[in-house]
C-alpha positions in Angstrom: 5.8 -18.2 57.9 5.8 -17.6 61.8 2.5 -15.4 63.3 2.3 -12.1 64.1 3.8 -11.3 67.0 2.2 -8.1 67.6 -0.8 -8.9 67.5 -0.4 -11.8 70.0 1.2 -8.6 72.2 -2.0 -7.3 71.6 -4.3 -10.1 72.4 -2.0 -10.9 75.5 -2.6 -6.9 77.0 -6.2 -7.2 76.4 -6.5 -10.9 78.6 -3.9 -10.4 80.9 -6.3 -9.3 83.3 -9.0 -12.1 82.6 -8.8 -15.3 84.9 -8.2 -18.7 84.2 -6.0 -17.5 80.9 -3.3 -19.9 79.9 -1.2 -19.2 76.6 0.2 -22.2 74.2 2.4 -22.4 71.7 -0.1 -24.7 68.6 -0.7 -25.1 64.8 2.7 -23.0 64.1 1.0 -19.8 66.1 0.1 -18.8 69.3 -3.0 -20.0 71.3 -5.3 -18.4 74.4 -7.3 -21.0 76.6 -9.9 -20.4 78.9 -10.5 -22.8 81.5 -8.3 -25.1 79.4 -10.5 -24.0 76.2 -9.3 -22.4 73.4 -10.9 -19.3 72.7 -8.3 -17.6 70.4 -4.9 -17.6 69.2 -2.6 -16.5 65.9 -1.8 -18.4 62.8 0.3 -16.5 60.3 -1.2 -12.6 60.4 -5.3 -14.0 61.2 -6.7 -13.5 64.5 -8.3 -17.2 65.3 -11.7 -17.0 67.5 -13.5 -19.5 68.8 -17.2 -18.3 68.8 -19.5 -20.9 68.4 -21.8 -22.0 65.6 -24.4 -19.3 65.4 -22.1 -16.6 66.3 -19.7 -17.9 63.6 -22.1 -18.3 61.1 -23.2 -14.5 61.2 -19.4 -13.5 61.8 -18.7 -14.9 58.1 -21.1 -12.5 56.5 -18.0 -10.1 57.3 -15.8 -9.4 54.6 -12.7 -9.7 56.8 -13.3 -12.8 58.1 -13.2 -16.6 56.5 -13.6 -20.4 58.0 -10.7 -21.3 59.8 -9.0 -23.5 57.8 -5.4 -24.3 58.7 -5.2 -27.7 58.3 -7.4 -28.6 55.3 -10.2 -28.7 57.2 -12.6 -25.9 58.2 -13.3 -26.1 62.0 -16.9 -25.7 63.0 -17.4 -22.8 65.1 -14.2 -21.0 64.5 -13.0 -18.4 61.7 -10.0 -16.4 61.0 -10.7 -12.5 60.9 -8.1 -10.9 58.7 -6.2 -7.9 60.1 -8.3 -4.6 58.9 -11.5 -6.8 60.9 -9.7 -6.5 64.2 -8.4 -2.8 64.3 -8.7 -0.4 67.0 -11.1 -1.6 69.7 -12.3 -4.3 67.6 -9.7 -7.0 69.1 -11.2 -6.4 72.1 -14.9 -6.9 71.2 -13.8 -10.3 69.1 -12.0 -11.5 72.1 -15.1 -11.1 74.2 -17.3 -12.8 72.2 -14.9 -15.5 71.7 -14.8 -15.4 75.4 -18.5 -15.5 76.2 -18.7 -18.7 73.8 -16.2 -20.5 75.8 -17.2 -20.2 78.8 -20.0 -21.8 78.6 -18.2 -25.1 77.8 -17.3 -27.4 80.7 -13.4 -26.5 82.0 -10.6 -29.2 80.6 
């Protein structure tokens, strides 16, 4: 199954404007990088967010949203937010918080 390419139209209006934004092709989906981060991305129809332990921790007690788990694995700090959590305005607060998370990493 390929990803959802409207919602990585979607993610792609919302960042265009941000700086230091790179996109990459990974995992069969789309990603977004930050400073050579990645902060977000599509696999299959799940937004992908990059938001930290804590953040992720309390993001979970959201019935749209799940680990993210694409390769067998679940990937600390990350879950996938299915599409009824990202409606509307919501992409744009996800990606923000995905955002504030990664940059306070170190740039690649």
């Amino acid at each position: 199954m390929s990803y959802s390419e409207s919602l990585d139209n979607r993610i792609s209006e919302i960042v265009t404007t941000w700086e230091n934004i790179t996109r990459r092709k990974m995992f069969g989906g789309i990603c977004y990088l930050l400073n050579g981060n990645m902060f977000s991305g599509v696999y299959k129809d799940y937004l992908i967010l990059r938001l930290g332990e804590k953040e992720a921790s309390a993001a979970l007690e959201l019935p749209p949203v799940r680990p993210c788990d694409i390769t067998g694995r679940p990937m600390k700090g990350w879950v996938m937010v299915e599409e009824r959590g990202f409606a509307g305005p919501k992409l744009t607060e996800w990606l923000q918080k995905a955002r504030l998370f990664v940059e306070t990493l170190p740039a690649k």
